[in-house]
GUVOFI-132307 format. One record per residue (C-alpha): x, z, y; residue number from 0; residue in three letters. Coordinates in steps of 0.1 Angstrom, whole numbers, always signed. Example, Ala and Ser with C-alpha at 12.3 -4.5 7.8 and 13.67 -1.06 7.14 Angstrom:
<sites>
SITE,east,up,north,k,r
SITE,+123,+78,-45,0,ALA $
SITE,+137,+71,-11,1,SER $
</sites>
This chain:
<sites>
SITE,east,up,north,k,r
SITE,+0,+0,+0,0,UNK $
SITE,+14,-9,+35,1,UNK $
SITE,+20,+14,+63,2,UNK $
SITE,+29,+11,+99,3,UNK $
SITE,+52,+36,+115,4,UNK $
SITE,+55,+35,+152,5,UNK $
SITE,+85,+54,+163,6,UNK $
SITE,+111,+49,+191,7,UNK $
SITE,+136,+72,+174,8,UNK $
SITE,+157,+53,+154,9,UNK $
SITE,+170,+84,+134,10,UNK $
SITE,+134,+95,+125,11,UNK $
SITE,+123,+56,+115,12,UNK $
SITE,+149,+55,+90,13,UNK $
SITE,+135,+92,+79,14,UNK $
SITE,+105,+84,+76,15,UNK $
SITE,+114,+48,+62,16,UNK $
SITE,+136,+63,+36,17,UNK $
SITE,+108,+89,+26,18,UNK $
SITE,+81,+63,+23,19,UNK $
SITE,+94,+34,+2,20,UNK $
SITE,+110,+62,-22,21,UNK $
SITE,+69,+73,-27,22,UNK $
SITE,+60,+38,-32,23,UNK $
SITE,+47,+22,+0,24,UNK $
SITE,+56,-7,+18,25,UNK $
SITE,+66,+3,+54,26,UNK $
SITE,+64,-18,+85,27,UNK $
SITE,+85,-4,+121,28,UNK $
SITE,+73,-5,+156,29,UNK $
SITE,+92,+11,+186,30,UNK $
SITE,+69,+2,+209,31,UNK $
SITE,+24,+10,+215,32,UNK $
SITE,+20,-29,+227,33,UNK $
SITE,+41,-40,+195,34,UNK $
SITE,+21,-16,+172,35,UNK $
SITE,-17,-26,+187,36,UNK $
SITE,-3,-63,+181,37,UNK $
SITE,+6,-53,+145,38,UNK $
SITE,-28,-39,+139,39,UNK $
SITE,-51,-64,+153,40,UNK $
SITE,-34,-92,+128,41,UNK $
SITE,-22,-67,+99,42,UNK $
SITE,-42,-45,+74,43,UNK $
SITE,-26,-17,+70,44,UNK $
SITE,-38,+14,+47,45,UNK $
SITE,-23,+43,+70,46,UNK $
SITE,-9,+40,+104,47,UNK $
SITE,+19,+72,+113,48,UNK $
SITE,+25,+75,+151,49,UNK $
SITE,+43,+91,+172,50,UNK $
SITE,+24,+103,+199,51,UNK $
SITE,+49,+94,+234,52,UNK $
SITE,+57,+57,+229,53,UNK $
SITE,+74,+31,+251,54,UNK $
SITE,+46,+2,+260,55,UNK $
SITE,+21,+25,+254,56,UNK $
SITE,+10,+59,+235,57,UNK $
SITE,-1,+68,+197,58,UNK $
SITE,-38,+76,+208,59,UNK $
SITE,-40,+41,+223,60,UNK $
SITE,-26,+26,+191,61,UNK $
SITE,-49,+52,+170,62,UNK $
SITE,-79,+41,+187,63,UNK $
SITE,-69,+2,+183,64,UNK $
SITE,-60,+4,+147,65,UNK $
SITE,-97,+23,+140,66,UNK $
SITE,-113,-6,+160,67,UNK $
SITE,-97,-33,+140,68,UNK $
SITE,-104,-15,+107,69,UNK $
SITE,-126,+18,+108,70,UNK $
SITE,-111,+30,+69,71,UNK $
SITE,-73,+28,+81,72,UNK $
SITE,-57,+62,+77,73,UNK $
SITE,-41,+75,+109,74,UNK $
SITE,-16,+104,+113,75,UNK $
SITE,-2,+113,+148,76,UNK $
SITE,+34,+133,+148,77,UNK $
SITE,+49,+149,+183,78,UNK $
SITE,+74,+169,+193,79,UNK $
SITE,+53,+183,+222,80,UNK $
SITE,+26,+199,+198,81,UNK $
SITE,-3,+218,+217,82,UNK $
SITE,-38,+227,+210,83,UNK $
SITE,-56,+204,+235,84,UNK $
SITE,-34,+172,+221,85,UNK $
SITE,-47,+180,+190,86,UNK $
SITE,-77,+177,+194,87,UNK $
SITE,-75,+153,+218,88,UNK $
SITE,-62,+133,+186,89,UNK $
SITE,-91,+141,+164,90,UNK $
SITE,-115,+132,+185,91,UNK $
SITE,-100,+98,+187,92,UNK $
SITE,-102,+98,+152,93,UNK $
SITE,-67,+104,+141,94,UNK $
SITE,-69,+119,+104,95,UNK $
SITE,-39,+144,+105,96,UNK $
SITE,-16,+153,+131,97,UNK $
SITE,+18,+170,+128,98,UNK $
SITE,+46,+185,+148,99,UNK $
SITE,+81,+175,+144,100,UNK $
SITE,+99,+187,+130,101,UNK $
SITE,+79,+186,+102,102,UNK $
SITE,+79,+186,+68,103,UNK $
SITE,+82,+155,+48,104,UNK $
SITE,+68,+165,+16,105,UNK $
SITE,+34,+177,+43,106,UNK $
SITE,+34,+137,+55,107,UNK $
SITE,+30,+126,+16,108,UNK $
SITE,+5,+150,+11,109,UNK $
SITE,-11,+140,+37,110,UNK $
SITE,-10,+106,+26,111,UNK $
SITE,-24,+116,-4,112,UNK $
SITE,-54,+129,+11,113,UNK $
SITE,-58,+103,+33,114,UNK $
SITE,-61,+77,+1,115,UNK $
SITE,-87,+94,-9,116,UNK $
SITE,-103,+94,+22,117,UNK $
SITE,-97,+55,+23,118,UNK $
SITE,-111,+51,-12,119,UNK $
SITE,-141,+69,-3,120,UNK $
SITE,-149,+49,+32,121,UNK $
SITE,-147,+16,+11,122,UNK $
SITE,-169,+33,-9,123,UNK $
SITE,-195,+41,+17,124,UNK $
SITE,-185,+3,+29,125,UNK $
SITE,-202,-6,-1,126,UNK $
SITE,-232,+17,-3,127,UNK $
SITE,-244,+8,+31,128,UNK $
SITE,-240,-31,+23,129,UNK $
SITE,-258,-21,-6,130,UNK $
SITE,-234,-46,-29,131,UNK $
SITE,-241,-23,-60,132,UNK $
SITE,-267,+4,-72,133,UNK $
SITE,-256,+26,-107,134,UNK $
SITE,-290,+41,-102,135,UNK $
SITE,-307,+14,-111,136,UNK $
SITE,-289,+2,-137,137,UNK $
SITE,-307,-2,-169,138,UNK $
SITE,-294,+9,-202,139,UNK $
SITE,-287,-19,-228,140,UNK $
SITE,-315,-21,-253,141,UNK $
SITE,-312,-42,-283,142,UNK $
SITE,-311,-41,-319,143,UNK $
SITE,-317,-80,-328,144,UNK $
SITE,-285,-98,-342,145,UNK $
SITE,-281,-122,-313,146,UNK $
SITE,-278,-96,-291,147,UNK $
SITE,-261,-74,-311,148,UNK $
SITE,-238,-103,-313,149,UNK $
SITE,-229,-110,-277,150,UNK $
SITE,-229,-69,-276,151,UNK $
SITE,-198,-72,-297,152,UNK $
SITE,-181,-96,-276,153,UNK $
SITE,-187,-72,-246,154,UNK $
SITE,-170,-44,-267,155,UNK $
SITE,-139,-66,-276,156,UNK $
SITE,-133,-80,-238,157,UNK $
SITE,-143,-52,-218,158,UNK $
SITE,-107,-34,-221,159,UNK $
SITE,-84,-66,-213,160,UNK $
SITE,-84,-78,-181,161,UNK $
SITE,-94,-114,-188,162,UNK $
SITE,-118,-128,-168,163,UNK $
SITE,-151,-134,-181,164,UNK $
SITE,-180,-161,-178,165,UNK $
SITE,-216,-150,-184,166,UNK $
SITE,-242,-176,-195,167,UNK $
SITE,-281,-173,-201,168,UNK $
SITE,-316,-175,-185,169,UNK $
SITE,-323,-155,-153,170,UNK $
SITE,-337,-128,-164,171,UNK $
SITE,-315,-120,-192,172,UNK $
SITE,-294,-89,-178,173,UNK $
SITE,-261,-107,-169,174,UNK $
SITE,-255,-81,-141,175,UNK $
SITE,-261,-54,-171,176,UNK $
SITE,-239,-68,-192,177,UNK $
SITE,-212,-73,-163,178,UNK $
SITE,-214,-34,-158,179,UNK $
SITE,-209,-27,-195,180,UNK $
SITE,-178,-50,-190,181,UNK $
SITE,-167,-29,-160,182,UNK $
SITE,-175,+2,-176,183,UNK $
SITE,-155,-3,-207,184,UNK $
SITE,-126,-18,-188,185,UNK $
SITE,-93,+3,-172,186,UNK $
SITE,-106,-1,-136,187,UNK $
SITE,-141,+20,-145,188,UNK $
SITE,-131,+46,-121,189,UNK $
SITE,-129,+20,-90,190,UNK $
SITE,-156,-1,-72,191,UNK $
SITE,-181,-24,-93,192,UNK $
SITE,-190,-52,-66,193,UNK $
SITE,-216,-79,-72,194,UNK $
SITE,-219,-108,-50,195,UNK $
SITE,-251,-133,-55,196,UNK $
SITE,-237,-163,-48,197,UNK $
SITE,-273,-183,-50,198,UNK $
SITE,-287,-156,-18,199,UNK $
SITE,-264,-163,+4,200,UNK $
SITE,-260,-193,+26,201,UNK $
SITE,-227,-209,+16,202,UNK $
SITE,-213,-210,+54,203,UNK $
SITE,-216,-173,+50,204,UNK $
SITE,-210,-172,+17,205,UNK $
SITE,-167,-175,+25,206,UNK $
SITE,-170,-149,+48,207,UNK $
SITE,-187,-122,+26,208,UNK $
SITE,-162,-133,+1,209,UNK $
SITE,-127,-127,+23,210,UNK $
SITE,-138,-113,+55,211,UNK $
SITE,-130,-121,+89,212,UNK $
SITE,-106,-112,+117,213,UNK $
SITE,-121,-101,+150,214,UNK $
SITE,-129,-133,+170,215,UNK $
SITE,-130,-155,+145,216,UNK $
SITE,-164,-169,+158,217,UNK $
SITE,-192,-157,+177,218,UNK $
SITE,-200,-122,+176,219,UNK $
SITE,-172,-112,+155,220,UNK $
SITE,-164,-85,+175,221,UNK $
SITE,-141,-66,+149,222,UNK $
SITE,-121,-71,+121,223,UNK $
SITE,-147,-70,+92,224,UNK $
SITE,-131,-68,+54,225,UNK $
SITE,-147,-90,+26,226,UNK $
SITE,-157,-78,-10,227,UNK $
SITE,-131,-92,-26,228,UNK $
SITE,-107,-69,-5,229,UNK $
SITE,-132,-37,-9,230,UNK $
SITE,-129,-43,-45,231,UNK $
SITE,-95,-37,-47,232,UNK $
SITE,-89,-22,-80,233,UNK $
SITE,-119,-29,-90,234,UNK $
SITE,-143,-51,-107,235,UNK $
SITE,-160,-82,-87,236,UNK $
SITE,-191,-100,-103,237,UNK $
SITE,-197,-137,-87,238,UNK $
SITE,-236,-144,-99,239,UNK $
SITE,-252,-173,-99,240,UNK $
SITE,-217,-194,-93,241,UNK $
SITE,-231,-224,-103,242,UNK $
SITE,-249,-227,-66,243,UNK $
SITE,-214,-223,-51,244,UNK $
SITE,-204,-251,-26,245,UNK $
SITE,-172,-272,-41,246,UNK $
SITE,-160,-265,-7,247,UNK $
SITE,-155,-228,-14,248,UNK $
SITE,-148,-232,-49,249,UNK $
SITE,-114,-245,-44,250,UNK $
SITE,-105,-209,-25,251,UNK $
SITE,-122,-195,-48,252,UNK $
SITE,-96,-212,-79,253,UNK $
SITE,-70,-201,-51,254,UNK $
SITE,-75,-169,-55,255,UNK $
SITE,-82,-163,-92,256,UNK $
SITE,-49,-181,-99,257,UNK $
SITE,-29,-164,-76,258,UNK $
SITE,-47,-132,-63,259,UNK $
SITE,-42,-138,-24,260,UNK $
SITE,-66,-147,+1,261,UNK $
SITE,-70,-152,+37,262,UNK $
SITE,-96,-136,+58,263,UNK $
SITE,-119,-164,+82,264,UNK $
SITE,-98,-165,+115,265,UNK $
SITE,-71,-160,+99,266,UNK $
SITE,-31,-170,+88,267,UNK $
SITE,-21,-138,+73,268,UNK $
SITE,-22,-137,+35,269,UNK $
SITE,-41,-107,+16,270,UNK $
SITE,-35,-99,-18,271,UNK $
SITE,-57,-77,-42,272,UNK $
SITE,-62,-66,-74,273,UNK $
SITE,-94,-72,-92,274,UNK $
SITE,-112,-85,-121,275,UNK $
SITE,-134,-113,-120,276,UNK $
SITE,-168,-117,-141,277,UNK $
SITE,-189,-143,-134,278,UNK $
SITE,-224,-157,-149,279,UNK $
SITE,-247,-181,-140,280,UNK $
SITE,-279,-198,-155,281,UNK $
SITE,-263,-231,-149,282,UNK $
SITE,-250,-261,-174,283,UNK $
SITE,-216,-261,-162,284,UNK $
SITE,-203,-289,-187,285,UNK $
SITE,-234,-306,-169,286,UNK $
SITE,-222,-298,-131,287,UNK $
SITE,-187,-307,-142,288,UNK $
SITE,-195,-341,-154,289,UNK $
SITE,-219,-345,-122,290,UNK $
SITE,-187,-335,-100,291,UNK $
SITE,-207,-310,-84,292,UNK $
SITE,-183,-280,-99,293,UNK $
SITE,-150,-278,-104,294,UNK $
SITE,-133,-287,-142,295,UNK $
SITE,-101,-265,-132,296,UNK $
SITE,-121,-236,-118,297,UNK $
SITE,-146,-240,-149,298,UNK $
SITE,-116,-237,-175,299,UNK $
SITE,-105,-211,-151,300,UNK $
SITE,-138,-188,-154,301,UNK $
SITE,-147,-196,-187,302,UNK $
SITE,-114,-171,-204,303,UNK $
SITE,-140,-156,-225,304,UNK $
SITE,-175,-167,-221,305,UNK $
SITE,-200,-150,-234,306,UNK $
SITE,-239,-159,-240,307,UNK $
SITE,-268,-137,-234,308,UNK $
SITE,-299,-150,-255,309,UNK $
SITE,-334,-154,-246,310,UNK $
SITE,-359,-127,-249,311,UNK $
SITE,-376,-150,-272,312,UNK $
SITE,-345,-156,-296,313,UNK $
SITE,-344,-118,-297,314,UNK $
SITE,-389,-108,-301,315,UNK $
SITE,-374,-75,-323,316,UNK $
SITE,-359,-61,-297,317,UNK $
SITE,-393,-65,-275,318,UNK $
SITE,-413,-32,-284,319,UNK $
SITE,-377,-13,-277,320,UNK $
SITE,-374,-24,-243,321,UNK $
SITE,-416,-17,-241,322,UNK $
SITE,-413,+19,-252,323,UNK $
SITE,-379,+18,-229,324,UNK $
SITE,-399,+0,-196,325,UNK $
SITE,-432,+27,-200,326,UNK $
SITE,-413,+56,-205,327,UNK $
SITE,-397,+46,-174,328,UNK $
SITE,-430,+40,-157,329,UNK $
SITE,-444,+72,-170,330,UNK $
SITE,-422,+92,-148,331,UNK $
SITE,-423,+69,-118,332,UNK $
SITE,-462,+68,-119,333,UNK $
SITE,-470,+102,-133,334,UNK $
SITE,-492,+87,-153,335,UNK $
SITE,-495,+91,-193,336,UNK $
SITE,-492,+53,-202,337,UNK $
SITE,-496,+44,-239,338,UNK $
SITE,-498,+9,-251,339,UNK $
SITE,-524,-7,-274,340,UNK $
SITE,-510,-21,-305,341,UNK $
SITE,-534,-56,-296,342,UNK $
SITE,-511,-55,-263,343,UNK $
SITE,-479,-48,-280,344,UNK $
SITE,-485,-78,-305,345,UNK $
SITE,-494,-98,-276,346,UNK $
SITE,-460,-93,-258,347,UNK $
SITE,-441,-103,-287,348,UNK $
SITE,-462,-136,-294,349,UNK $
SITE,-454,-144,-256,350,UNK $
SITE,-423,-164,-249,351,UNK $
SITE,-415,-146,-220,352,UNK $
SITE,-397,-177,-194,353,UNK $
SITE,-387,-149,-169,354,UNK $
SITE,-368,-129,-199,355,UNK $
SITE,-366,-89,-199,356,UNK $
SITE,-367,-90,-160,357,UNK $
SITE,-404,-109,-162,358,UNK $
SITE,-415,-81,-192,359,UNK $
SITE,-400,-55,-166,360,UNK $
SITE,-426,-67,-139,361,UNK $
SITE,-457,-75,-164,362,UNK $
SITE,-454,-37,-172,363,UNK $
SITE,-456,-25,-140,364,UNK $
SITE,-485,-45,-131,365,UNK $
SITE,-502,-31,-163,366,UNK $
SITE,-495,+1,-151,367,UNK $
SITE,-508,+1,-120,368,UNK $
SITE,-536,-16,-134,369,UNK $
SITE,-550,+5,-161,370,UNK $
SITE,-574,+36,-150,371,UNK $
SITE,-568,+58,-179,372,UNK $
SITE,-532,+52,-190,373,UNK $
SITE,-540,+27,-218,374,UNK $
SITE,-523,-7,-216,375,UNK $
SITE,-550,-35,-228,376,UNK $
SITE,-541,-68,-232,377,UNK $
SITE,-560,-77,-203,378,UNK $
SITE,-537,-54,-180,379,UNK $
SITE,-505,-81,-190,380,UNK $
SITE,-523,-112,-185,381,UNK $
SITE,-496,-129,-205,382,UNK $
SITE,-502,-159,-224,383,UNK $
SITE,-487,-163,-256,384,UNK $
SITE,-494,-201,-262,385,UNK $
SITE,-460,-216,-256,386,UNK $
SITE,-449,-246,-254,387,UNK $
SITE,-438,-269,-284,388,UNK $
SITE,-405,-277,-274,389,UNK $
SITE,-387,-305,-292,390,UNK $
SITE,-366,-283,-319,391,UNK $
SITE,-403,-273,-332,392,UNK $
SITE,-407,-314,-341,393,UNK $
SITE,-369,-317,-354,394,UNK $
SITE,-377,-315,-390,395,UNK $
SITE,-405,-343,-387,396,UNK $
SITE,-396,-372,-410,397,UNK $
SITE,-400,-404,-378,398,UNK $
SITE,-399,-432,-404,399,UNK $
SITE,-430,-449,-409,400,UNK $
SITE,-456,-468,-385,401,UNK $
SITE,-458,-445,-350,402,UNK $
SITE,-492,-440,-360,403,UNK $
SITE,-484,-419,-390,404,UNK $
SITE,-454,-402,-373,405,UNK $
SITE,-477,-390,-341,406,UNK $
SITE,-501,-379,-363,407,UNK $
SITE,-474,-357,-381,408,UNK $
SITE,-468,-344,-344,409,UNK $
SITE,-506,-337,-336,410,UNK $
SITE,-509,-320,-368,411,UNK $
SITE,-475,-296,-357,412,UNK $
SITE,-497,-291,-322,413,UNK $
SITE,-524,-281,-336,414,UNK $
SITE,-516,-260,-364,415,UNK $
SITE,-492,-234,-335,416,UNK $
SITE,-518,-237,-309,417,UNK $
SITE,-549,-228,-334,418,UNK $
SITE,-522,-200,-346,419,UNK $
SITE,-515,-183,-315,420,UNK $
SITE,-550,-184,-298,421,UNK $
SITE,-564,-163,-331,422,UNK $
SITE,-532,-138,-327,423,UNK $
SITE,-542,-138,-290,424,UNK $
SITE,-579,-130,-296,425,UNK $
SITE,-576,-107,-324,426,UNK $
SITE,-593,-137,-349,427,UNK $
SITE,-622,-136,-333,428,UNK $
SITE,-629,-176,-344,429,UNK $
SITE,-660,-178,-316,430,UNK $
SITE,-638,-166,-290,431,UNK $
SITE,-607,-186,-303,432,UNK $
SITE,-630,-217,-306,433,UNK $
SITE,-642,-217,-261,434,UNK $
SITE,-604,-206,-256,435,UNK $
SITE,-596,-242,-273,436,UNK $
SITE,-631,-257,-259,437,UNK $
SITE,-636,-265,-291,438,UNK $
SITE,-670,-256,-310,439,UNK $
SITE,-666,-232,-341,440,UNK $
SITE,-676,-259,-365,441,UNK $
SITE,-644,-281,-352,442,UNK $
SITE,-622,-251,-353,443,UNK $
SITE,-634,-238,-387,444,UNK $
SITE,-625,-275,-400,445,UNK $
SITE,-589,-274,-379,446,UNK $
SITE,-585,-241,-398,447,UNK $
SITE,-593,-253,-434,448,UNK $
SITE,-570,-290,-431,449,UNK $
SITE,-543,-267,-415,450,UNK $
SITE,-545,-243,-442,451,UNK $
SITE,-550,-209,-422,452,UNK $
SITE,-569,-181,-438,453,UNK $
</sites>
């Protein structure tokens, strides 16, 4: 971590030099307040140790400019002319320490050490009021099917390297949930988790939440503002939805997975950081590649270890655990005592569910609120479990022949899964099955017998 020392002593800058790169920090000089506020306003530096009676200037100006440019910078004043009044004069300026000379050196690393923790906990804070990540609501993962037990297992393998990992699947799925288990099984679980949603946010603001920006880099950038990529320093940083990114911003983004170093918008200086990247999206990316509208080399470059999230509908066991999981949820939340039917719960597994666990998630909730004594009908989900034939259901149709024997092969598929799932849906009630087909019950009761369903 680099620090600034402003000090027009020589004796005490090679002191304090001599001390600091022996603890491990890099250590920039400045003998003058005007040389130091320069250094600041184009530099990040972690802490900033001043003397207070500068040349060009005086530590509380350079204090007060090195908060402005970056409000989590550590700053320590030091003085030979110690008093109560400069003090806190100091404090209120925001200085983080102060300390008389002489002093101590072994006090200064200490202090140091404190103020790193002080530092961790404002980008922290940073975080929290950008709202880039929420533990609380972070779901458990619930699955027991072998698809998901599966990708599970990949999770469990990868999360302790470092490698960087690609999510695929649906929206819906729980990519951010599985990008947490990642984080939380990795060597950097004790730092920042940050998620960026690189679909909500415009790209021409997208760079800028990314790396930041210097103070006047364009309008209204009235201080030095630093990205997530740099609050994430040690940390994990989850790029969602990176399909949407503009090929414009995915050649700094290749920049900096390959080589870790970034520049904030306004900017020549180079930043570099430590972090691990996981990104998902619900994208073909073979598809985008071929289409030129993402990159191959960043592709190969995000795709380490890719991992693939099924469908809610590849995985219907694991549907009443996540129900139990959802309404015991909604219980507390509600105060209400919600049970479901087993009509309902046989409903929800029929359904195919296009919006994954996220759209069951919400279809709960509305039941919920719906339902007057706690019981969850199947009217409450309003789900519909007809689904679509999609062309894997017509795969093991034999196509040779006349097309008028073939389609009728097709109808007969139709028709049989249709008939099927409206009798699930209406508890075989064949006269209510029959006006949900708008069919009469003589038609339906001769579908049933040529289909062969009892």
């Amino acid at each position: 971590m680099k620090i600034l020392v402003v000090e027009d002593n020589q004796g005490m800058q090679r002191m304090l030099e001599r001390t600091l790169k022996k603890a491990g920090y890099q250590v920039v000089i400045a003998s003058r307040g005007d040389a130091a506020i320069d250094l600041v306003r184009q530099e990040t530096f972690f802490a900033v140790v001043s003397d207070l009676r500068l040349p060009g200037g005086d530590g509380l100006s350079v204090l007060r400019e090195a908060k402005k440019a970056d409000e989590r910078t550590v700053t320590i004043i030091i003085t030979a002319y110690g008093s109560i009044e400069i003090a806190v004069q100091a404090m209120k300026d925001g200085a983080d320490d102060f300390l008389t000379k002489p002093f101590d050196t072994n006090l200064l690393l200490l202090q140091l050490k404190k103020g790193h923790d002080r530092y961790l906990m404002r980008n922290e804070n940073t975080l929290l009021r950008q709202s880039i990540s929420d533990a609380s609501v972070m779901p458990h993962i619930i699955g027991k099917s072998k698809p998901f037990i599966d990708s599970l297992n990949q999770v469990r393998q990868v999360g302790p390297l470092d490698s960087t990992v690609l999510l695929l699947g649906e929206s819906g799925t729980g990519k951010e949930v599985f990008a947490r288990a990642v984080h939380a099984l990795s060597t950097r679980n004790s730092r920042q988790f940050v998620a960026i949603n690189c679909a909500a946010i415009p790209h021409d603001l997208l760079e800028n939440e990314l790396f930041g920006h210097e103070r006047g880099a364009y309008t209204g950038a009235d201080r030095r503002k630093p990205g997530k990529l740099e609050l994430a320093d040690g940390g994990t940083v989850f790029l969602d939805e990176i399909g949407d990114m503009d090929p414009v911003l995915q050649a700094k983004v290749l920049r900096f997975l390959q080589e870790k170093r970034f520049e904030r918008v306004g900017s020549n200086a180079t930043l570099s950081v430590n972090v691990r990247v996981i990104a998902a999206t619900n994208q073909n990316l073979h598809e985008l590649v071929k289409t030129g509208r993402f990159r191959e080399d960043l592709y190969y470059r995000l795709s380490v270890f890719p991992i693939v999230i099924p469908p809610l509908r590849d995985r219907r066991d694991d549907i009443p655990l996540l129900v139990d999981y959802f309404v015991e949820l909604l219980r507390r939340d509600f105060k209400k005592n919600l049970t479901i039917h087993t009509d309902t719960m046989e409903q929800l597994i029929q359904y195919d569910w296009p919006g994954n666990v996220r759209e069951l998630q919400n279809c709960l909730e509305r039941a919920a609120i719906l339902t007057l004594n706690g019981l969850i009908l199947p009217v409450h989900v309003a789900v519909n479990p007809v689904r679509d034939v999609h062309p894997q259901d017509l795969m093991q149709l034999n196509l040779e022949g006349p097309m008028s024997e073939v389609v009728e092969k097709a109808r007969h598929v139709i028709e049989r899964q249709m008939i099927t799932n409206s009798l699930k849906r209406n508890n075989w009630n064949k006269s209510q099955t029959a006006r949900d087909l708008d069919v009469n019950y003589k038609t339906l009761l001769t579908k049933m017998k040529q289909h062969g369903i009892e």
